[in-house]
BALOBA-1460 file (C-alpha; in Angstrom, 3 decimals):
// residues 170
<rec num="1" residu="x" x="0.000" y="0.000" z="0.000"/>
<rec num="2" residu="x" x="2.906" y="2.517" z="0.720"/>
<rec num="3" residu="x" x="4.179" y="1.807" z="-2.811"/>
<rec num="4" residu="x" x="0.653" y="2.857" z="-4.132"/>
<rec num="5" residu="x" x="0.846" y="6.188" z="-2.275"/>
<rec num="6" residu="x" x="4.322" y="7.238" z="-3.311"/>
<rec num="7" residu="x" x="2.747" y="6.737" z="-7.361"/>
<rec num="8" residu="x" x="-0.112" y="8.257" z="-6.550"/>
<rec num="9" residu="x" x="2.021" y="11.335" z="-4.769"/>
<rec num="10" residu="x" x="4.387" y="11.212" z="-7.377"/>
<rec num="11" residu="x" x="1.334" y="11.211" z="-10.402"/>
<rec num="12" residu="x" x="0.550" y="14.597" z="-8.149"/>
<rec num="13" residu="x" x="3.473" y="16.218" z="-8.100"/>
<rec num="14" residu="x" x="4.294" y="15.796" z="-12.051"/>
<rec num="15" residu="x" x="0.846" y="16.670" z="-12.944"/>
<rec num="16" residu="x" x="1.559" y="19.993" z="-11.164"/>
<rec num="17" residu="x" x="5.149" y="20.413" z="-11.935"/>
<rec num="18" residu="x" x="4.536" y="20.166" z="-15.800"/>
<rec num="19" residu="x" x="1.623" y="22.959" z="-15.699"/>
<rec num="20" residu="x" x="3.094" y="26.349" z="-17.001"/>
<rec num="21" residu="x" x="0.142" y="28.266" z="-15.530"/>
<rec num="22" residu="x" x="0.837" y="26.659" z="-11.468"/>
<rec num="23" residu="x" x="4.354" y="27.894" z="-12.654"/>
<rec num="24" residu="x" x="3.540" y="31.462" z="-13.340"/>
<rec num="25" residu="x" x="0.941" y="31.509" z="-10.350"/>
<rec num="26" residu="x" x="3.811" y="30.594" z="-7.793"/>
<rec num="27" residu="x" x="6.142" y="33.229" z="-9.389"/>
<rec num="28" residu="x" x="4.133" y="36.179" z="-8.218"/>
<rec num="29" residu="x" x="5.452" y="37.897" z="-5.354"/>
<rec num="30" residu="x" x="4.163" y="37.907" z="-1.795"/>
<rec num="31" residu="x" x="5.233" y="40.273" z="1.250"/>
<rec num="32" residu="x" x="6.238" y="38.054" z="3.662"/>
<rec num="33" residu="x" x="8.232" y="38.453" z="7.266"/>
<rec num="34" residu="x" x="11.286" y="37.092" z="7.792"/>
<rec num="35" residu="x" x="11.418" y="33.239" z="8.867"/>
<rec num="36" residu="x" x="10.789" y="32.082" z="12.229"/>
<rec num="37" residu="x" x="14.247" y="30.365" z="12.517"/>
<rec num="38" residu="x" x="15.470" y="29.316" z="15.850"/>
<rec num="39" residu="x" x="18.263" y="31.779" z="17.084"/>
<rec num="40" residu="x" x="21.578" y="30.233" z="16.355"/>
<rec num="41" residu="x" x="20.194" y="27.987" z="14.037"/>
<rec num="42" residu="x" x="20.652" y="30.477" z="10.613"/>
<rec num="43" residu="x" x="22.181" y="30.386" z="8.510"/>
<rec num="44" residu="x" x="22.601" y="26.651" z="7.841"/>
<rec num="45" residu="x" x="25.625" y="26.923" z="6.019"/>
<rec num="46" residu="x" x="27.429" y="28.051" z="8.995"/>
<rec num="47" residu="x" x="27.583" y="24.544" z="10.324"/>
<rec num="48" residu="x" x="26.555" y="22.682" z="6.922"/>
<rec num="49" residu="x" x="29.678" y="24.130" z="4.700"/>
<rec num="50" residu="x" x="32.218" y="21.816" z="5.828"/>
<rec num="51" residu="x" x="30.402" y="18.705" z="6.269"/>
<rec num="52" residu="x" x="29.986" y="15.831" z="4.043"/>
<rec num="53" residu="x" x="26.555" y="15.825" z="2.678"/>
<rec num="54" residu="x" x="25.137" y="12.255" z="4.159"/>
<rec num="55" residu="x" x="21.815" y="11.267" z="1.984"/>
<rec num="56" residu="x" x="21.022" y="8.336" z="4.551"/>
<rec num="57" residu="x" x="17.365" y="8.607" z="5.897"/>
<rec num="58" residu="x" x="18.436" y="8.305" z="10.009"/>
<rec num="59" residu="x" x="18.209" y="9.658" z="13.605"/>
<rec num="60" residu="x" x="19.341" y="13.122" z="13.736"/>
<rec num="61" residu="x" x="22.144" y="14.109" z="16.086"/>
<rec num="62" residu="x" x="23.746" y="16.951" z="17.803"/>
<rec num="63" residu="x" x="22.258" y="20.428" z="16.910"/>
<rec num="64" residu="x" x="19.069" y="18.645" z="15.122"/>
<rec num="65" residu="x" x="18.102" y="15.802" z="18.000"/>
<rec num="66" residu="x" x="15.022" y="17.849" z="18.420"/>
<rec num="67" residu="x" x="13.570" y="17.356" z="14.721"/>
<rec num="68" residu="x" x="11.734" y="14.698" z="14.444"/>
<rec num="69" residu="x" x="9.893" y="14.256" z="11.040"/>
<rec num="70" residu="x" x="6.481" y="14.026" z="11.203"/>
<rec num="71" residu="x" x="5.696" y="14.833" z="7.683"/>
<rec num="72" residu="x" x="5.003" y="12.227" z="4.979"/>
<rec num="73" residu="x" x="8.339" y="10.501" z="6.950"/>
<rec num="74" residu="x" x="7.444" y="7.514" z="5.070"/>
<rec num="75" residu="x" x="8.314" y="9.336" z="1.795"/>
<rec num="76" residu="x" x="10.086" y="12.080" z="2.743"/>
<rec num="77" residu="x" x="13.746" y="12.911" z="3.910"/>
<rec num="78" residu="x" x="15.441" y="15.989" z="4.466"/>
<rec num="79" residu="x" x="17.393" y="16.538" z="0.986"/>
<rec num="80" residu="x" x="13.490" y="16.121" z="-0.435"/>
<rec num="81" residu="x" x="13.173" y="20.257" z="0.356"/>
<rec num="82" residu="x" x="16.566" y="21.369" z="1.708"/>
<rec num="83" residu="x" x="19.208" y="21.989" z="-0.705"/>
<rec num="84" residu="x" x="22.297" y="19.550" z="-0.295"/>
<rec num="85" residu="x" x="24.873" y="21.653" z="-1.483"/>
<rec num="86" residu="x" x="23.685" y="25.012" z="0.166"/>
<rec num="87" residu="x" x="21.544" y="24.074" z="3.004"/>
<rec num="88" residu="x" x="20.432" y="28.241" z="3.162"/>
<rec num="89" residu="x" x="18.611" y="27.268" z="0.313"/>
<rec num="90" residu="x" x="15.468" y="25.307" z="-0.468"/>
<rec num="91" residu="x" x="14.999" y="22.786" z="-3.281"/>
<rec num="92" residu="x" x="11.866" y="22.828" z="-5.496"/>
<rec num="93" residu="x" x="10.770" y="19.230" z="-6.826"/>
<rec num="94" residu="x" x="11.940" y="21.050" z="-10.694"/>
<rec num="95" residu="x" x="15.418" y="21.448" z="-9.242"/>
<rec num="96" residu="x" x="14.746" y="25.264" z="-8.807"/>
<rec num="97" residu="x" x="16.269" y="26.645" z="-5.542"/>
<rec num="98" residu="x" x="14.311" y="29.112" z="-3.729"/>
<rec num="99" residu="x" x="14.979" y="31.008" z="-0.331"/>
<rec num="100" residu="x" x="13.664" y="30.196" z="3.006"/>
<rec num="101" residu="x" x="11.136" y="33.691" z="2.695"/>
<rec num="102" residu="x" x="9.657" y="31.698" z="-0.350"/>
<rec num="103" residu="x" x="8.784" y="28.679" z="1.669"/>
<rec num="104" residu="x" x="5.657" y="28.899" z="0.679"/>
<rec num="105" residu="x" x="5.608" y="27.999" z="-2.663"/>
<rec num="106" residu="x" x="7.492" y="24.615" z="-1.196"/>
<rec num="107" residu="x" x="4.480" y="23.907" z="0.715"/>
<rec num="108" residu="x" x="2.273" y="24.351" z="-1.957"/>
<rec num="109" residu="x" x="3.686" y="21.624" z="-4.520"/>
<rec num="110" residu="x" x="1.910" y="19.112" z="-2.641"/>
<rec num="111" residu="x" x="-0.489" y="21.161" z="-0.271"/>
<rec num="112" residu="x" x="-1.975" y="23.101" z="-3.844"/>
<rec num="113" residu="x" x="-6.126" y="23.506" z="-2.211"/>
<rec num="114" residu="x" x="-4.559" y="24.937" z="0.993"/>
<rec num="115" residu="x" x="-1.908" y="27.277" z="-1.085"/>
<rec num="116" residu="x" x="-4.621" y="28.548" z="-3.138"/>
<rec num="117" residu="x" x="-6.728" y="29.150" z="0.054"/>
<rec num="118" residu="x" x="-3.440" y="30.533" z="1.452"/>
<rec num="119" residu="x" x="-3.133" y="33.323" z="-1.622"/>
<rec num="120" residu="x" x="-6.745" y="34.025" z="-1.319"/>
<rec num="121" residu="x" x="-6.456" y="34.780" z="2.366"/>
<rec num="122" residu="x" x="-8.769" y="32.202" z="3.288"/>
<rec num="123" residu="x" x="-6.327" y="30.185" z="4.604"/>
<rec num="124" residu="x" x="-3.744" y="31.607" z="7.527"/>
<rec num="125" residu="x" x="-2.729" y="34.930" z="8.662"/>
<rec num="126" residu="x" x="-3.029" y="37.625" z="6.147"/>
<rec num="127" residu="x" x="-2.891" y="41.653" z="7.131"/>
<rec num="128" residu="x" x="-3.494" y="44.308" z="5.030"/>
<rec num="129" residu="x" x="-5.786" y="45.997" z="2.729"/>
<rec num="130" residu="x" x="-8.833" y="44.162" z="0.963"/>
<rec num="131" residu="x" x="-8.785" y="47.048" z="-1.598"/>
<rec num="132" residu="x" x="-5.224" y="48.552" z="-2.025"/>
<rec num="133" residu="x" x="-2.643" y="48.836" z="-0.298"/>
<rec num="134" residu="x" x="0.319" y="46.644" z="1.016"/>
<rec num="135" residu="x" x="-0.782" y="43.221" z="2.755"/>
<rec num="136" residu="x" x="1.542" y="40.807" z="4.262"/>
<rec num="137" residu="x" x="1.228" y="37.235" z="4.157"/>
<rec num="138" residu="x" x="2.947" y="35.226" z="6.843"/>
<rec num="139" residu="x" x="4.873" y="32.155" z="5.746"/>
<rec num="140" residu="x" x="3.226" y="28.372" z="6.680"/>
<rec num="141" residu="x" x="6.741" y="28.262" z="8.968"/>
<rec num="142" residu="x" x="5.144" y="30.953" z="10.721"/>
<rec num="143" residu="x" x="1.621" y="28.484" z="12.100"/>
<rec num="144" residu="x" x="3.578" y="25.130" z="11.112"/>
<rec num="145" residu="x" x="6.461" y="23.356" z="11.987"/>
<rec num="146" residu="x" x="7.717" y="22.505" z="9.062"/>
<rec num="147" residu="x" x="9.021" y="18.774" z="10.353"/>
<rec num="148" residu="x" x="5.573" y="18.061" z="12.127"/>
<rec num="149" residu="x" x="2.977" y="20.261" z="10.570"/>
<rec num="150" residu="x" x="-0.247" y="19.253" z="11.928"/>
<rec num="151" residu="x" x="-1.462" y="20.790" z="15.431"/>
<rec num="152" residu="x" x="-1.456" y="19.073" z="18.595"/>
<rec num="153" residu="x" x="-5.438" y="18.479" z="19.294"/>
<rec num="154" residu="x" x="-6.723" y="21.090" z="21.932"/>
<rec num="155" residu="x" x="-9.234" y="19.942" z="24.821"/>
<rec num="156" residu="x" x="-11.750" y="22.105" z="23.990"/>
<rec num="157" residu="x" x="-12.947" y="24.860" z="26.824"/>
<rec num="158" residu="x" x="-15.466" y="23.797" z="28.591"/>
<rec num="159" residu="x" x="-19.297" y="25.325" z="27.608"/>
<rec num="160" residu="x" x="-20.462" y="28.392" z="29.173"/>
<rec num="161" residu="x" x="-22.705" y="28.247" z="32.197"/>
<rec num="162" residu="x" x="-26.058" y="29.977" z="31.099"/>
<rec num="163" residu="x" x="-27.192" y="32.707" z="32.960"/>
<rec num="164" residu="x" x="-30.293" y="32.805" z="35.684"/>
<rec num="165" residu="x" x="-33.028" y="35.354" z="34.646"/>
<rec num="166" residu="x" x="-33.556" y="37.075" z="37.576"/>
<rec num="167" residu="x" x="-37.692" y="37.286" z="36.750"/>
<rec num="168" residu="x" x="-37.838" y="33.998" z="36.645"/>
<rec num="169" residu="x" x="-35.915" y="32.812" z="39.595"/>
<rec num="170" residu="x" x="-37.997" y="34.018" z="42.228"/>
C-alpha cells in the first residue's frame, strides 16, 4: 500500500510540476516576514559548509536531535526540500532553488487547495488591505512546523454556564 501512495504522490506532483500556468501563479510575489528560525540555528551553512553531505534517511544528532519528522516521513527525507549543497537554500521538486522567505511555494507543490486558500487569504494569517494597499502574508513556517505540521489536538474549553433570569428565579 505505501508503494501505491508514493505513485499516486508522485502522479501529483508531475501533474503539477509540468503545468506552465501553477508555474507562473507561484512566481508572483508575496510580502512576507522574515522566517521564524530558531536563534543560532541560521544560517545553515554556517555549520553545513564543511560537512559531508550524508543522503542516509536516520536519527538526527547533535544540533538537530530535536527534529523529528512528522511529515510524509514515510516518503520524505530531508534533501526532499533542503538543498544539499547550500543548506540556506530550499529545493523545489523542478530542481529550482528558492529562499527560506519563499517557503511557501514549497508547501504548496503538494499542499496546492490549501496554497490557493493561502493566496486568497482564506487560509492563515493575512494583514493588510482588501482594496489597495500593502498586505503581508505570513509564511506556513510561521503556524507550522515545518518537520511536524499538523497541530497538537486542543481539549476544547469547557461550555459556558447559562445565565439565571432574575424574573424567573424568584
Amino acid at each position: 500500500m505505501a508503494r501505491l501512495d508514493r505513485v499516486i504522490l508522485l502522479f501529483f506532483i508531475l501533474l503539477g510540476a509540468g503545468d506552465p500556468a501553477l508555474a507562473k501563479e507561484t512566481s508572483q510575489e508575496f510580502p512576507v516576514p522574515p522566517p521564524p528560525f530558531s536563534e543560532g540555528m541560521f544560517p545553515c551553512s554556517d555549520c553545513h559548509a564543511s560537512m559531508e553531505v550524508n543522503p542516509k534517511r536516520r536519527e538526527l544528532k547533535e544540533a538537530h536531535e530535536d527534529i523529528v519528522l512528522h511529515h510524509g516521513e514515510t516518503m520524505r527525507w530531508c534533501l526532499d526540500c533542503h538543498y544539499a549543497k547550500n543548506r540556506d537554500q530550499l529545493r523545489l521538486y523542478n530542481g529550482e532553488l528558492i529562499g527560506y522567505d519563499q517557503s511557501y511555494r514549497l508547501c504548496g507543490e503538494c499542499h496546492g487547495n490549501v496554497f490557493n486558500d493561502w493566496k486568497a487569504g482564506i487560509h492563515g494569517k493575512r494583514s493588510g488591505y482588501f482594496t489597495g494597499g500593502k498586505r503581508t502574508y505570513l509564511l506556513c513556517a510561521h503556524c507550522h512546523n515545518p518537520h511536524d505540521p499538523k497541530f497538537k489536538p486542543l481539549k476544547p474549553e469547557p461550555s459556558p454556564h447559562r445565565p439565571r433570569d432574575k424574573q424567573h428565579a424568584k
